[in-house]
N, C-alpha and C positions, 0 to 999 in steps of 0.2 A: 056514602061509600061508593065507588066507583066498579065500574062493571070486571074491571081486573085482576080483583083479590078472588083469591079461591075460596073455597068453604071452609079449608081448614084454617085460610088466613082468619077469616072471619070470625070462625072458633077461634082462633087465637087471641085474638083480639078482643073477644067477649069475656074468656077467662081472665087477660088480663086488666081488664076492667072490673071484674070481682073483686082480683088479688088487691089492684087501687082502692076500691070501695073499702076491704076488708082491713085495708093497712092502717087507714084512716084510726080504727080502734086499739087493731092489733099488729104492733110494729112486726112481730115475727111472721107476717105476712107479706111484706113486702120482700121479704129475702129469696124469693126465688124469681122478681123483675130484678130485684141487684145482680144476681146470679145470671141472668140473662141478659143484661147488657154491661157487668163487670169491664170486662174485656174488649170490647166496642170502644166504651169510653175512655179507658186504661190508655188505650191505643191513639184515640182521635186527639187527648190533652198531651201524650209522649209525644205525637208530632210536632205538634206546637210548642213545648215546653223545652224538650230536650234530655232533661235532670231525671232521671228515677223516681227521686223522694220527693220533689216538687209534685210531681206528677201524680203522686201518689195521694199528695198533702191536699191538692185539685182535686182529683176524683173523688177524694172523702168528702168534698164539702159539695160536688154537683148530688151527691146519693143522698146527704143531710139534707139541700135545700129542696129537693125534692124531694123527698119523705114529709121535710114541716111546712113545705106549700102542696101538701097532695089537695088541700081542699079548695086551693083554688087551680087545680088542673081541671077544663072541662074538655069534653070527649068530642071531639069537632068532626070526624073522620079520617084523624092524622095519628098514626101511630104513638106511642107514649114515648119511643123512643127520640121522636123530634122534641119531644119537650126537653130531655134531656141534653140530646147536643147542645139545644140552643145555652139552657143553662150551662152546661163545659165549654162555651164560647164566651159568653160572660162572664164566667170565673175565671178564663183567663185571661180574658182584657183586662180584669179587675187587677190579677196579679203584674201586668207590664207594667199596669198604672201605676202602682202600689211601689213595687219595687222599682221601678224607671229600668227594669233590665229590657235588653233588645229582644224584640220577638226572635223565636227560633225556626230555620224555615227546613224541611230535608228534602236537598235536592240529590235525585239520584237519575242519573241516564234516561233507564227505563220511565219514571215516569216522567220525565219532562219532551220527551220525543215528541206526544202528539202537539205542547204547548207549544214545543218550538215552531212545529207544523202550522198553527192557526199563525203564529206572529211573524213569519217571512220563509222565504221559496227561497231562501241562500241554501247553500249546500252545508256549510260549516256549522255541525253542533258546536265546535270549541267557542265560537263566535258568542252565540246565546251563551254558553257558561261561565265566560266573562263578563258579557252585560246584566244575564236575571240577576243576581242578586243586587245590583242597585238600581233595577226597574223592581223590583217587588216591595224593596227598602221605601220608592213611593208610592207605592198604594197606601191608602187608608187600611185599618183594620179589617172591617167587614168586609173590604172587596178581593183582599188575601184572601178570607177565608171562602167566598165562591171560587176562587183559583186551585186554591187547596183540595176544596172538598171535589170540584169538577175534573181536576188533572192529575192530582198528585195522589187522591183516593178514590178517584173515578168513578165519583156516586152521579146519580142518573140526575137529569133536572128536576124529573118531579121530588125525590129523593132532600136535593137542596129547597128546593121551594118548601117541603114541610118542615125542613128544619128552621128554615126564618120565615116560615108563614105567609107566605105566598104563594101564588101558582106555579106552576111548572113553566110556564110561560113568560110569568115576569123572571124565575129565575135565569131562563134562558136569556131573554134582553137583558137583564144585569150581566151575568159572564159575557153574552160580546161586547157589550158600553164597556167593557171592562177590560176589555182584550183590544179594544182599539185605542183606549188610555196605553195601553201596553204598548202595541204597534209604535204609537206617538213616541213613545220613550226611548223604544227602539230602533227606532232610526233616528234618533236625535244626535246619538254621538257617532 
C-alpha cells in the first residue's frame, strides 16, 4: 500500500475486504460493494454503450461475474473497484464482439478540450471535431479505453494503471504512445 492512502482509506479498504471474504458465503454481503460502486460502473459501461438497457444488461453481468469469481480476486494493493472496471471493459468488448455493433464514443466540448490540446497547437476546435471521430474509429480497443478513461473521465494515471494492472507509469507511456498514434492520424488528412 503506498504512502498516500489515508487511514480511513485504509479502513476502507480493510472493511471491504471482509465484506469480499464474507460474500464468498453470504451473497447478502456483498450488497453494499454493489451499492457502492452501482453507479461508478452504471456510468463507466453508459459511456461506452450508449443504450440504457444494454447498459444496464452490462452492469448486471460485471456484479455476477464478480460475485462468482470473488474467489479468485486476490488483494494485491489495488482497490477492488479496479477489478471491476476491468471486468466492465471486458464485458463490453465482449458485447461489440458479440453483436458486431460500433463502439459508442461521447464526445462532448468540455471534455475533449484538453485532448485536443495534447494533439496540435491550431487554434480550430471545429477542426478536431471533424477529424476525432475517425481518428478514434482507428485505435484498437484497449487504447480508446486509456483515451477515455484519461480525457473524457479524467481519471488520474495511477487510477488507469490499476484498472489494467499496471503502474502508473506504464500507464502514462501507453496514453502518450497513444496520443502520438493520434498526432500521426491527425495530421494525416
Amino acid at each position: 500500500m503506498d504512502k498516500t492512502h489515508s487511514a480511513t482509506t485504509v479502513a476502507e479498504i480493510a472493511n471491504e475486504m471482509d465484506l469480499l471474504k464474507q460474500s464468498a458465503t453470504d451473497p447478502e454481503a456483498f450488497r453494499p460493494v454493489y451499492e457502492k460502486y452501482f453507479k461508478k460502473i452504471f456510468a463507466f459501461v453508459r459511456h461506452r454503450v450508449g443504450d440504457k438497457m444494454t447498459t444496464a444488461d452490462i452492469t448486471q453481468q460485471v456484479f455476477l461475474k464478480a460475485w462468482m469469481g470473488l474467489s479468485k480476486f486476490q488483494f494485491k494493493g489495488l482497490p477492488f473497484s479496479s477489478w471491476l472496471y476491468r471486468i466492465a471493459i471486458n464485458e463490453c468488448n465482449d458485447y461489440f464482439r458479440r453483436t458486431k455493433k460500433m463502439r459508442y464514443v461521447a464526445l462532448e466540448d468540455a471534455d475533449i478540450s484538453h485532448l485536443f490540446e495534447e494533439l496540435t497547437a491550431e487554434p480550430s476546435l471545429e477542426h478536431l471535431h471533424l477529424k476525432l471521430p475517425d481518428i478514434l474509429q482507428k485505435l484498437l480497443p484497449d487504447e480508446l479505453h486509456f483515451i477515455e478513461l484519461r480525457y473524457f473521465e479524467k481519471r488520474s494515471f495511477k487510477e488507469i494503471g490499476e484498472i489494467f494492472g499496471i503502474s502508473d507509469v506504464n500507464a502514462r507511456v501507453k496514453t502518450y504512445r497513444i496520443l502520438e498514434k493520434m498526432k500521426k492520424h491527425f495530421h494525416e488528412n
